[in-house]
MIVO-514708 format. One record per residue: chain; x, y, z of N, C-alpha, C in turn; residue number from 1. Coordinates in steps of 0.2 Angstrom, whole numbers. Layout:
LUMLUM chaine n.east n.north  n.up ca.east ca.north ca.up c.east c.north  c.up num
LUMLUM      A      X       Y     Z       X        Y     Z      X       Y     Z NUM
...
% end
This chain:
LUMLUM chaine n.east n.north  n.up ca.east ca.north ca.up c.east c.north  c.up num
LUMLUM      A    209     218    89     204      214    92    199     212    88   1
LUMLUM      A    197     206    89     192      202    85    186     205    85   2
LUMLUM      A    180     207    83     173      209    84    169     204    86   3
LUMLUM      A    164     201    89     160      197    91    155     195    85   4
LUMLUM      A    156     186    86     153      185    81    145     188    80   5
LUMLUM      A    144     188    75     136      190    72    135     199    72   6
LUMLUM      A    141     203    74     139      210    73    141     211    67   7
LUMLUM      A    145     208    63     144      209    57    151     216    55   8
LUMLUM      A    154     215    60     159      223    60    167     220    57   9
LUMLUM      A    167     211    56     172      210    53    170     207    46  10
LUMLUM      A    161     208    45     161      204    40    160     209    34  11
LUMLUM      A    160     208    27     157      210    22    151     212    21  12
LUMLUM      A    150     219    17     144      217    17    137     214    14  13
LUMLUM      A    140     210    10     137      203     9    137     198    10  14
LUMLUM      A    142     199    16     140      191    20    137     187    23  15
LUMLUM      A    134     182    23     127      179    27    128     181    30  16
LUMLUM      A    133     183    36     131      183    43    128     190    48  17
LUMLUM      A    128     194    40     125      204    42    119     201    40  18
LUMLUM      A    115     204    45     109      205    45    104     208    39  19
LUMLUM      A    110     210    33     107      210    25    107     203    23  20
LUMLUM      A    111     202    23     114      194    20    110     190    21  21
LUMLUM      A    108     190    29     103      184    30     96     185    28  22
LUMLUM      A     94     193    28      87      194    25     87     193    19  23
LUMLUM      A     93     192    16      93      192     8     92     183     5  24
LUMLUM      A     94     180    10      95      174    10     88     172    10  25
LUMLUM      A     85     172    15      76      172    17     72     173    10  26
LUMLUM      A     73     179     9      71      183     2     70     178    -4  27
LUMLUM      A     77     175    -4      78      169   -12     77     164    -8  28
LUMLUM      A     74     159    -4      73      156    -3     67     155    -1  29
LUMLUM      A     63     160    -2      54      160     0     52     162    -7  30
LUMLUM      A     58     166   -10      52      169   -17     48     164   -21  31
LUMLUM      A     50     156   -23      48      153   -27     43     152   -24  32
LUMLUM      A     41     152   -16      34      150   -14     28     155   -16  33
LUMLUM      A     32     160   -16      26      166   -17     24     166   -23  34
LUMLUM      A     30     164   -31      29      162   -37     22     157   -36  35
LUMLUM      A     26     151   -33      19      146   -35     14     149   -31  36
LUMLUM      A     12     151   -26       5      155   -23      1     159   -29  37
LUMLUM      A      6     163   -32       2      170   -37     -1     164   -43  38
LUMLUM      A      3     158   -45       1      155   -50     -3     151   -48  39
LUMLUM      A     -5     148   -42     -12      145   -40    -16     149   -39  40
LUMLUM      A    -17     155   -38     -23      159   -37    -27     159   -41  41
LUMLUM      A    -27     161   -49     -31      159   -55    -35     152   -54  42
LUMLUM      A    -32     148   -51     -35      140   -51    -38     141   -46  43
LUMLUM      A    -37     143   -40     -40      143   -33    -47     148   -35  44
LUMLUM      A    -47     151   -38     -53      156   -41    -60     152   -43  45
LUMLUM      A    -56     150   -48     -60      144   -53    -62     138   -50  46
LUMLUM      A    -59     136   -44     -60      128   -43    -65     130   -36  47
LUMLUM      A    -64     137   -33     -67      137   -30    -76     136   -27  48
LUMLUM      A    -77     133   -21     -83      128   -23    -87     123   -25  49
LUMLUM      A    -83     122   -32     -83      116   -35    -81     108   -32  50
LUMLUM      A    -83     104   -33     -85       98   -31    -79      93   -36  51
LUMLUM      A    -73      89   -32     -69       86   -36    -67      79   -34  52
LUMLUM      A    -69      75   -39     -70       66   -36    -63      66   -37  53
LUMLUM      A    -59      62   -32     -52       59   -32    -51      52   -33  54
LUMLUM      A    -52      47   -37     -48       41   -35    -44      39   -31  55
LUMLUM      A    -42      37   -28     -37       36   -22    -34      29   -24  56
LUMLUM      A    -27      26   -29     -26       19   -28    -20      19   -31  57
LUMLUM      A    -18      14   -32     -10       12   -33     -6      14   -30  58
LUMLUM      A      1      13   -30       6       14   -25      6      20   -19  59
LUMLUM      A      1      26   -20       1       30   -16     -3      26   -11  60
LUMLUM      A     -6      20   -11     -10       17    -6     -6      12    -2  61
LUMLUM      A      0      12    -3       3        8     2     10      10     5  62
LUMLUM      A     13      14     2      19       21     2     16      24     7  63
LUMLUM      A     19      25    16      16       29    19     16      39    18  64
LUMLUM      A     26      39    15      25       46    14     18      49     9  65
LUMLUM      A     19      43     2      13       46    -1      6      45     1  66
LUMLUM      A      5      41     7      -1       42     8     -1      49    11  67
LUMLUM      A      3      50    16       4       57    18      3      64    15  68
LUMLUM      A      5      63     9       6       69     5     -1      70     4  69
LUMLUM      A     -3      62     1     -12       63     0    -18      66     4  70
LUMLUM      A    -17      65     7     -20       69    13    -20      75    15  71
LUMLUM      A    -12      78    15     -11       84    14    -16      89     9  72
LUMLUM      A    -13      86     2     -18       87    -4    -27      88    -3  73
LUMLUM      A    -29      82     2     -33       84     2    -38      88     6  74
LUMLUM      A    -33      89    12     -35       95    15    -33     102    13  75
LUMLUM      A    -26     104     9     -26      109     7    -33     111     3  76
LUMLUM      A    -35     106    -2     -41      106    -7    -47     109    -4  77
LUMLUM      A    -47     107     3     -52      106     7    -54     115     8  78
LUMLUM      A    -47     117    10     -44      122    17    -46     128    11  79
LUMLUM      A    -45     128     3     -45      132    -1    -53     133    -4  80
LUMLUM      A    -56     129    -2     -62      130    -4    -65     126    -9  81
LUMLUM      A    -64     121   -11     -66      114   -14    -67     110    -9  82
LUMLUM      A    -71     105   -14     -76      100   -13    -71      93   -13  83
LUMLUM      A    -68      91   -11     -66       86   -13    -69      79    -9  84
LUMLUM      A    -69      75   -12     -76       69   -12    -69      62   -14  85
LUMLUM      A    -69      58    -9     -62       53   -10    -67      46   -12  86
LUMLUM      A    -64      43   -18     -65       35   -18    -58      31   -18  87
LUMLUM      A    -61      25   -16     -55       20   -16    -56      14   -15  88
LUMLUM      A    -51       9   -19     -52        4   -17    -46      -1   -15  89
LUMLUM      A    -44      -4   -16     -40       -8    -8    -35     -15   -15  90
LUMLUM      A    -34     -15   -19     -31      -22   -20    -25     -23   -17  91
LUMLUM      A    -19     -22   -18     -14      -24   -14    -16     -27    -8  92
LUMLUM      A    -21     -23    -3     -22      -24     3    -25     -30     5  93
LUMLUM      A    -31     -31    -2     -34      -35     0    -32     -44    -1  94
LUMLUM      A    -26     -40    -8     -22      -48    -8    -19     -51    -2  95
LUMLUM      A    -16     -45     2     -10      -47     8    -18     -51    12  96
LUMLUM      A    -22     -48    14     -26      -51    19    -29     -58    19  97
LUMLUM      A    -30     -60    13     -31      -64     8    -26     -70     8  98
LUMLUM      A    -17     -68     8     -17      -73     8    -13     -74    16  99
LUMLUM      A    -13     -67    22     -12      -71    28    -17     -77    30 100
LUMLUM      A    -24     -76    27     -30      -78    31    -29     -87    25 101
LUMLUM      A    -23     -88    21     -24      -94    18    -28     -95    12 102
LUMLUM      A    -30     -89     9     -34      -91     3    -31     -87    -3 103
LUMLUM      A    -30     -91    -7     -29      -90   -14    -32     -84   -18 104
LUMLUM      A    -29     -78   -21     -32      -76   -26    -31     -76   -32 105
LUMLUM      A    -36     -77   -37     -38      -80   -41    -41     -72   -47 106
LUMLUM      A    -38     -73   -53     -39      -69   -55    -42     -71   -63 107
LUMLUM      A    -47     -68   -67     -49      -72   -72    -51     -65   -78 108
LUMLUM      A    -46     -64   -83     -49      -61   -87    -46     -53   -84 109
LUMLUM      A    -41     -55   -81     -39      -47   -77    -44     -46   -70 110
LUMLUM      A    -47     -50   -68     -52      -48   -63    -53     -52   -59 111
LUMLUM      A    -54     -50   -52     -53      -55   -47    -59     -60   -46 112
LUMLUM      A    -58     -65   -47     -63      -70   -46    -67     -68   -35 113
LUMLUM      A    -71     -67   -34     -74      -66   -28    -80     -69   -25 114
LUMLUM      A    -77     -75   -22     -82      -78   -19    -85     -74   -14 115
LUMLUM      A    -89     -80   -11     -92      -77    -4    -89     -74    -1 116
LUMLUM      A    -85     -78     3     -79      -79     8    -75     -73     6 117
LUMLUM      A    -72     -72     0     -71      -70    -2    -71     -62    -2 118
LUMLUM      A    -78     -60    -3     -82      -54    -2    -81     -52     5 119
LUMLUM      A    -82     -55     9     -81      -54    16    -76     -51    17 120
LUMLUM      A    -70     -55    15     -62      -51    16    -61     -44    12 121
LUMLUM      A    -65     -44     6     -66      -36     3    -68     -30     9 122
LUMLUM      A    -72     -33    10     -78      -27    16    -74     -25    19 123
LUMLUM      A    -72     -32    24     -65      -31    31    -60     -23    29 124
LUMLUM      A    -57     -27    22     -52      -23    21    -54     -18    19 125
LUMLUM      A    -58     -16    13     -60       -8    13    -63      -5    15 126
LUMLUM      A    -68      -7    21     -71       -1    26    -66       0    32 127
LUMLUM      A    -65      -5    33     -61       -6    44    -53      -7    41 128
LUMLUM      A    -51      -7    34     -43       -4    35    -41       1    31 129
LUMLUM      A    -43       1    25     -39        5    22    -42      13    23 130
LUMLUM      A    -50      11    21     -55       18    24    -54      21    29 131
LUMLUM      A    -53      16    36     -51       21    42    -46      22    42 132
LUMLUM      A    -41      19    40     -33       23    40    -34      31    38 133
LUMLUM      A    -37      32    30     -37       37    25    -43      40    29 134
LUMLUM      A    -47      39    33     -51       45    38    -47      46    43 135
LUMLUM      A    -43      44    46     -41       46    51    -32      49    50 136
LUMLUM      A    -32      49    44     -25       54    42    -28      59    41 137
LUMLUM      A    -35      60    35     -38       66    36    -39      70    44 138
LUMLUM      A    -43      66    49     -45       70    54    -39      70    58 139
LUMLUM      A    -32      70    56     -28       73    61    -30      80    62 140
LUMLUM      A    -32      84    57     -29       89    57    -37      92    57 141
LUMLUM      A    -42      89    61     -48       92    60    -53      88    59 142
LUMLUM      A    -60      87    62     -68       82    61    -69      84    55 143
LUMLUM      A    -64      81    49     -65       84    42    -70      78    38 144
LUMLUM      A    -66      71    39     -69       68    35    -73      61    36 145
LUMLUM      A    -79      58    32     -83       54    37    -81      47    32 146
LUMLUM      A    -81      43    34     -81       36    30    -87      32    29 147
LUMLUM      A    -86      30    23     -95       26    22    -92      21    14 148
LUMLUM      A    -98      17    13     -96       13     7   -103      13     3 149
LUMLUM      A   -102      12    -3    -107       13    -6   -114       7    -5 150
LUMLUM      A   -114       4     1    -119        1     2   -122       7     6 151
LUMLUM      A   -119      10     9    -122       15    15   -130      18    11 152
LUMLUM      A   -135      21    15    -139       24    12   -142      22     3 153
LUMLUM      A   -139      18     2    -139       14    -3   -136      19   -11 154
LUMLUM      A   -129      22    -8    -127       27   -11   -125      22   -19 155
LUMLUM      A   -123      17   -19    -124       14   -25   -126       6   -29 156
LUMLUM      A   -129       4   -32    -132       -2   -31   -127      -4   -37 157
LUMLUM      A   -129     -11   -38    -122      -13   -44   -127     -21   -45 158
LUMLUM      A   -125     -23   -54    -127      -28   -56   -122     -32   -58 159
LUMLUM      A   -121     -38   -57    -117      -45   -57   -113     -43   -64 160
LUMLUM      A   -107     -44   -65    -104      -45   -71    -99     -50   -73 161
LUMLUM      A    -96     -50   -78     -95      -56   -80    -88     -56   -84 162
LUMLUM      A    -81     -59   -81     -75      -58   -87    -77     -63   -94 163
LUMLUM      A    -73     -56   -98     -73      -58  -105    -66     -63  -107 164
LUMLUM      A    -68     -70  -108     -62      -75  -109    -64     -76  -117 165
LUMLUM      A    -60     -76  -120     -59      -76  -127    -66     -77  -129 166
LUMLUM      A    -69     -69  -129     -75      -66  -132    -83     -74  -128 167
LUMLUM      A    -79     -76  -123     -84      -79  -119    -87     -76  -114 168
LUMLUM      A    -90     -75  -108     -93      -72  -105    -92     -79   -96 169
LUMLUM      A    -87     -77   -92     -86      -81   -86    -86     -77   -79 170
LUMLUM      A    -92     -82   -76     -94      -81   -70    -87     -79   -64 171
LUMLUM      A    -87     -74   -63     -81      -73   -57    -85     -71   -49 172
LUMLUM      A    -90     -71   -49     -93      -73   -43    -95     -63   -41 173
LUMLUM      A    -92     -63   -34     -97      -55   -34    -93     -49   -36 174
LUMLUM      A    -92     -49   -41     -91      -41   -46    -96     -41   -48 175
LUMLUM      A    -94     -33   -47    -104      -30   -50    -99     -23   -56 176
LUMLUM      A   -105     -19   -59    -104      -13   -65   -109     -11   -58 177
LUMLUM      A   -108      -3   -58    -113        2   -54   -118       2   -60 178
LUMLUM      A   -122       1   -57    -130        2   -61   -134       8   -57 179
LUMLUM      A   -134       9   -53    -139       18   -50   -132      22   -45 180
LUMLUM      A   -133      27   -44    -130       31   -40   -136      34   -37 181
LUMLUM      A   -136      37   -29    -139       42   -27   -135      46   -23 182
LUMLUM      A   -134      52   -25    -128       54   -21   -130      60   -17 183
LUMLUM      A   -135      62   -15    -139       64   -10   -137      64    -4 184
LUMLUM      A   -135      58     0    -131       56     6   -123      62     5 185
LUMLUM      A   -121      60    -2    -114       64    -2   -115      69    -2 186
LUMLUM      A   -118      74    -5    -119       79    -6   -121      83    -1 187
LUMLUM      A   -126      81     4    -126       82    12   -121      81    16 188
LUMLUM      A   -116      76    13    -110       77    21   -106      82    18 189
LUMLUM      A   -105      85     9    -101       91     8   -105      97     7 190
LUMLUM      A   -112      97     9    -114      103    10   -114     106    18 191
LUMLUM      A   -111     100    23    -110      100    29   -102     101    31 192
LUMLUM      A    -99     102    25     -91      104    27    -89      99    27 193
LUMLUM      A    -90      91    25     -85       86    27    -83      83    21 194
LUMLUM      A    -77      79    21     -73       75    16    -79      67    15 195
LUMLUM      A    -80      67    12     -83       59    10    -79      56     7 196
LUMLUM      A    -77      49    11     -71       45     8    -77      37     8 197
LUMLUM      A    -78      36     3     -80       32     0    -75      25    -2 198
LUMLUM      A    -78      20    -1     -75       12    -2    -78      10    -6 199
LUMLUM      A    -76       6   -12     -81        3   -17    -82      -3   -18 200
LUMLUM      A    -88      -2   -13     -93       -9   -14   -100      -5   -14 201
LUMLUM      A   -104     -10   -20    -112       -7   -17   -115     -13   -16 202
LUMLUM      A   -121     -12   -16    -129      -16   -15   -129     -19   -21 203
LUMLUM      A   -133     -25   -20    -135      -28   -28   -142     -24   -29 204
LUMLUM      A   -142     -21   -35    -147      -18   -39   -154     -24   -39 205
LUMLUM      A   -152     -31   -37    -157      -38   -39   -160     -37   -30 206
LUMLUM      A   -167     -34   -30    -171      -33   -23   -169     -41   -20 207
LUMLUM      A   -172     -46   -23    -170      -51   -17   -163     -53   -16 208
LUMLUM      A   -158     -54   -19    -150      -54   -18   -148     -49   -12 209
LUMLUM      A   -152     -42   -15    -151      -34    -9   -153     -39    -2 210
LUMLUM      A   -159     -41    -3    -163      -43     4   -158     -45     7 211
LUMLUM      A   -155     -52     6    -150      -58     7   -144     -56     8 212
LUMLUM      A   -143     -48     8    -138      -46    11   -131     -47     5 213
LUMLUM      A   -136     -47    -2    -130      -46    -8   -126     -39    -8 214
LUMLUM      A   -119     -40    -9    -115      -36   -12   -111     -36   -16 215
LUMLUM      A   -108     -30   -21    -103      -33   -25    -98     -28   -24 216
LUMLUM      A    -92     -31   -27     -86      -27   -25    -84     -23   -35 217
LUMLUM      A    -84     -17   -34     -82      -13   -40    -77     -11   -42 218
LUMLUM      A    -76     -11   -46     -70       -5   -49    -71       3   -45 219
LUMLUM      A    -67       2   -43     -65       11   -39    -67      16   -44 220
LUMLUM      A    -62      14   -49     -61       20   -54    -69      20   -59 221
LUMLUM      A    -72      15   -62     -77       14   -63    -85      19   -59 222
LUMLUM      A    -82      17   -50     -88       19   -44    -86      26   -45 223
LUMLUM      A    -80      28   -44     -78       37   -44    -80      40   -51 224
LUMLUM      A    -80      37   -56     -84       42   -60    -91      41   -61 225
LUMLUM      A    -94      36   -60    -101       36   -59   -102      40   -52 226
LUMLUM      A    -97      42   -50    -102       46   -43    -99      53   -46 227
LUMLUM      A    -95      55   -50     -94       63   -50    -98      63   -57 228
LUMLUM      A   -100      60   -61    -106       61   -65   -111      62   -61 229
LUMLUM      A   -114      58   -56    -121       61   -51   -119      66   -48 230
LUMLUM      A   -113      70   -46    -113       75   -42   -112      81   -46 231
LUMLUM      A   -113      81   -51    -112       85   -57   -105      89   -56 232
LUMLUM      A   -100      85   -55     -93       88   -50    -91      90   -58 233
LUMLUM      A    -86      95   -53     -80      101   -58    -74      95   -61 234
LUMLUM      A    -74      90   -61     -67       88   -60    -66      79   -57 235
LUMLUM      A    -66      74   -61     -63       68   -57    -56      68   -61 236
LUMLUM      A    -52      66   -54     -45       64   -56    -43      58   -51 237
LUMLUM      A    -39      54   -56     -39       47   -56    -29      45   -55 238
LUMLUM      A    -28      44   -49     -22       43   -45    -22      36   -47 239
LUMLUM      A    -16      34   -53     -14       27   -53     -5      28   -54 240
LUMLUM      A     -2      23   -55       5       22   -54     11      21   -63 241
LUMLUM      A      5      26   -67       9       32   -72      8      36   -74 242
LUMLUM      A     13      39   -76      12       48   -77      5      50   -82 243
LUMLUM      A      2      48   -87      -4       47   -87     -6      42   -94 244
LUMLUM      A     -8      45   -99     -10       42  -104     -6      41  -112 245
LUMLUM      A     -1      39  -112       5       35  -116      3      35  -124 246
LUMLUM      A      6      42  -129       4       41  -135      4      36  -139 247
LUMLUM      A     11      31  -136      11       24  -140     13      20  -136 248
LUMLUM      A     13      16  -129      15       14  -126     16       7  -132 249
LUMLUM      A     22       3  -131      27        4  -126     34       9  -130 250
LUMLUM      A     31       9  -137      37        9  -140     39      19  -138 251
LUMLUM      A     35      22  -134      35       28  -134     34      30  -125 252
LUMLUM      A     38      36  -121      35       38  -115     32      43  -116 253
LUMLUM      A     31      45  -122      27       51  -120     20      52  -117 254
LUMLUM      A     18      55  -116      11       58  -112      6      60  -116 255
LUMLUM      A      2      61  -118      -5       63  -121     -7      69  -117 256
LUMLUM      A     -5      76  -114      -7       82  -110    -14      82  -111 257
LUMLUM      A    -19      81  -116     -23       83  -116    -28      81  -123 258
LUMLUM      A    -33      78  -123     -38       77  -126    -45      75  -127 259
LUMLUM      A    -52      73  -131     -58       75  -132    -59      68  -132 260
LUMLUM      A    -65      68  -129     -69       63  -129    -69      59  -134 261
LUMLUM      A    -69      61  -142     -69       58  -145    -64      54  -146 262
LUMLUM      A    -56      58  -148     -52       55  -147    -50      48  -142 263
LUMLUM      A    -53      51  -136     -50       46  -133    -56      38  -135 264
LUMLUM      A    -60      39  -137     -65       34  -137    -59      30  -144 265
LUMLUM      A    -59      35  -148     -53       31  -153    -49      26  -154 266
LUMLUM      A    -46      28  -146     -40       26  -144    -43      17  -137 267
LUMLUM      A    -47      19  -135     -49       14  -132    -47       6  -132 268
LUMLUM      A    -51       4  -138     -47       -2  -142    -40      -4  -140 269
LUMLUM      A    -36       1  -143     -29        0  -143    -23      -1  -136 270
LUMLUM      A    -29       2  -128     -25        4  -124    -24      -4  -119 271
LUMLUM      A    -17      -2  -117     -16       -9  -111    -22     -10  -106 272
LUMLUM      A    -23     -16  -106     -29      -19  -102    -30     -15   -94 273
LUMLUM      A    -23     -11   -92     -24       -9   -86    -28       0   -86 274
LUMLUM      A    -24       1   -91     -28        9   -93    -35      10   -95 275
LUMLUM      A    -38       3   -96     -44        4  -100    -49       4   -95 276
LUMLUM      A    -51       3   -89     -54        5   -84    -53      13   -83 277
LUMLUM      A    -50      15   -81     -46       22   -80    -50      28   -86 278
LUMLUM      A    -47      24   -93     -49       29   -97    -57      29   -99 279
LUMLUM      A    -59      25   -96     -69       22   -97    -70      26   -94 280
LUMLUM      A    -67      26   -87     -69       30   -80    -71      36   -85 281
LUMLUM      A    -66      39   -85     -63       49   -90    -70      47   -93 282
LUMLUM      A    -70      45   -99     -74       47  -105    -81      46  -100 283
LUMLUM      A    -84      42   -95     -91       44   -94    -92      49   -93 284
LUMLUM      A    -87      52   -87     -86       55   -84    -89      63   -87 285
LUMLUM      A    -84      63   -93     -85       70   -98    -91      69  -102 286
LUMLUM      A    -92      62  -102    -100       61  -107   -106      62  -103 287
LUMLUM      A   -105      64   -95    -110       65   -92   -109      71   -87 288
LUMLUM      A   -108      76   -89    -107       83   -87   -102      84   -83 289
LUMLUM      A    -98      79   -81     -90       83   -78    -87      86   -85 290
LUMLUM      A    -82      91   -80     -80       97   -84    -73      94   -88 291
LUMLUM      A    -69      91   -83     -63       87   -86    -61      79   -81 292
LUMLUM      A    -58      77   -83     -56       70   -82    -50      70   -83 293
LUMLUM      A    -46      70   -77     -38       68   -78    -35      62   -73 294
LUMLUM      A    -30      59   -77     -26       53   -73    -19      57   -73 295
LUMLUM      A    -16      56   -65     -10       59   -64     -5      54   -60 296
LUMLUM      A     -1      54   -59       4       51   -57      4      52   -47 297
LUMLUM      A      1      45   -45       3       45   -38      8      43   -35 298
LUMLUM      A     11      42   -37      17       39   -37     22      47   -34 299
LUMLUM      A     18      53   -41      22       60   -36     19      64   -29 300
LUMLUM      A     23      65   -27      21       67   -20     19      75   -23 301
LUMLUM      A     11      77   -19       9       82   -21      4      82   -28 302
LUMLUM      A      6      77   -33       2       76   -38     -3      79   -39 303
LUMLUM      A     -7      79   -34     -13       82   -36    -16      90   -35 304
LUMLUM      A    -11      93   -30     -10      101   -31     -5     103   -37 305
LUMLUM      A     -2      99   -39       2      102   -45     -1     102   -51 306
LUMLUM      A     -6      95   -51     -11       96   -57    -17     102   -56 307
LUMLUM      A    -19     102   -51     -26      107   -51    -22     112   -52 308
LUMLUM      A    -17     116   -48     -16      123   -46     -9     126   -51 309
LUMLUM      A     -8     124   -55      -2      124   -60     -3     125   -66 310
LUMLUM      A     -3     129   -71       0      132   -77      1     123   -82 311
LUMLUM      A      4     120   -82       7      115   -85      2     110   -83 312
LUMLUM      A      0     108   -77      -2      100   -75      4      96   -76 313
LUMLUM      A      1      90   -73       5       86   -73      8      77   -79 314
LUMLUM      A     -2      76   -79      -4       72   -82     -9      71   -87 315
LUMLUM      A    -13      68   -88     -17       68   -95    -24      71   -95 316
LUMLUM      A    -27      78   -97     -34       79   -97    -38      76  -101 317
LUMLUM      A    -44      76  -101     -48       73  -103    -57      77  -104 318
LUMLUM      A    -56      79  -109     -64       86  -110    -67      84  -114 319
LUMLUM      A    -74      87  -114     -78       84  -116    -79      87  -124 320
LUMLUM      A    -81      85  -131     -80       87  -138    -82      94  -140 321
LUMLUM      A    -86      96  -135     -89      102  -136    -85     107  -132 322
LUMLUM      A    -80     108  -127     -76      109  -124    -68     111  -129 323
LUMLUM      A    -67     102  -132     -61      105  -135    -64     111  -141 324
LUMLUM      A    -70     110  -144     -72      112  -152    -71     120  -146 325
LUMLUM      A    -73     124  -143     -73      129  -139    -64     132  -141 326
LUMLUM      A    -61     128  -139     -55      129  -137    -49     130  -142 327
LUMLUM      A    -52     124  -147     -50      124  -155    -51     134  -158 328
LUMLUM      A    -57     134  -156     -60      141  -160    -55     147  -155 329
LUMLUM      A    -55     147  -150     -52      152  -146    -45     152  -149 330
LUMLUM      A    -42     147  -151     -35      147  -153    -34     148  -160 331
LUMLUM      A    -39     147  -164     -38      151  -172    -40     158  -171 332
LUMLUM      A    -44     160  -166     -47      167  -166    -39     172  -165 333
LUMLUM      A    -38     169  -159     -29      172  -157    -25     173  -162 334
LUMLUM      A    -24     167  -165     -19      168  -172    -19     170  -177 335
LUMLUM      A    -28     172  -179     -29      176  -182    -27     186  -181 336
% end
């Protein structure tokens, strides 16, 4: 007579279907979570309470799963006891908008020409689309995070700039460089428990332009590290669409894990026109009291708890020269 299934009286006993087997099963299938657990606690230690600017942009901004993941991320950051502080800014979006609405973008110098007209579909798009999506992904799971734009409270002012055409200097209408930060507004919504998801547009630094209701539209990556240099943060990391920063692109994939302010200043000259925002970003960043500066891959899901809470990282760190000279000495000490 056959035994009934799941008593386990015909089976082996290591069979999945004895109640060893399955507990066994459970067992190998949960330990690696508990490996990564034990090996983020060191970092969860450390990061704990600190303050960490995210840039938010490239393909993770239009990929719904990866927006998803991201949000995740930055709730877990949230939930673990960091600060996490979101900028962002919108191109793909603001092209699509741009050209349902019939109007041409126009790019000069790598940089997008922005009229008036222009400016307006900026605003639209980065405060009422892309920032309330990204706030209300966050507050699925909670009144976690508030949206605002660096016009707000006059969180940053910016002055007129100008693309560089063969060592010329040409008018592209409203892009601004951040000229002041006050970050006193953020620092109250994160001493209040909330996410600030920041848009990057500011005020003209010019009072009568301000008055007339001027504004300029910024580099994200440029806005997110002038704001985690005001907020004296632990940490900006910089979500764009490669693994990080390229020892010899093109003729090389490799990655750069890790380097000094001076270094990277070295290397600036030589980097692709699209890196070179990114890596400006880093180096202020470290040149004005953040602790590290990293660009990671958004493109991976999770990317950015793999970077913070992980033994390896992901992508390319970025420290300031007094930091590496620290770290140089710890390591001839050891090998001594």
């Amino acid at each position: 007579m056959t035994s009934p299934i799941g008593t386990g009286a015909d089976a082996g006993p290591d069979s999945p279907l004895t109640p060893t087997g399955m507990a066994a099963d459970r067992r190998q299938k949960a330990l690696p979570k508990a490996h990564a657990l034990v090996e983020a606690l060191p970092w969860m230690a450390r990061h704990r309470g600190k303050t960490i600017v995210i840039k938010f942009g490239g393909n993770a901004m239009v990929d719904q799963s990866l927006k998803a993941a991201f949000a995740q991320d930055i709730l877990f950051l949230r939930h673990a006891g960091l600060n996490p502080v979101v900028v962002h800014g919108g191109g793909p979006q603001i092209s699509a908008q741009l050209e349902r609405l019939g109007l041409k973008s126009h790019f000069t110098g790598g940089l997008r020409v922005t009229t008036d007209e222009t400016m307006d579909v900026v605003r639209m798009v980065l405060a009422g689309q892309v920032q309330r999506e990204l706030v209300g992904l966050l507050n699925e799971h909670g009144p976690h995070a508030v949206g605002m734009t660096g016009e707000d409270a006059r969180l940053m002012t910016a002055v007129k700039c100008y693309a560089d055409v063969d060592g010329k200097p040409v008018d592209i209408g409203r892009v601004g460089e951040v000229a002041t930060v006050d970050a006193g507004v953020v620092q109250a919504l994160i001493d209040n428990g909330r996410i600030p998801v920041i848009s990057s547009i500011a005020r003209s630094s010019d009072a009568k332009d301000a008055a007339e209701g001027g504004v300029f539209n910024v580099n994200a990556d440029t806005a997110a590290a002038a704001l985690a240099a005001a907020l004296g943060a632990e940490m900006l990391l910089i979500l764009t669409d490669v693994e990080g920063l390229y020892a010899d692109w093109p003729h090389s994939e490799e990655v750069i894990p890790r380097l000094s302010a001076s270094e990277l200043r070295d290397l600036l000259p030589g980097l692709a026109s699209g890196m070179i925002p990114k890596m400006e970003g880093c180096l202020h960043a470290v040149s004005n009291g953040v602790r590290t500066a990293r660009v990671i891959d958004g493109r991976v899901k999770h990317s950015i708890l793999l970077e913070i809470f992980t033994n390896e990282g992901i992508g390319t760190m970025v420290v300031p020269d007094e930091t590496e000279s620290m770290a140089a000495t710890a390591r001839m000490e050891a090998a001594a």
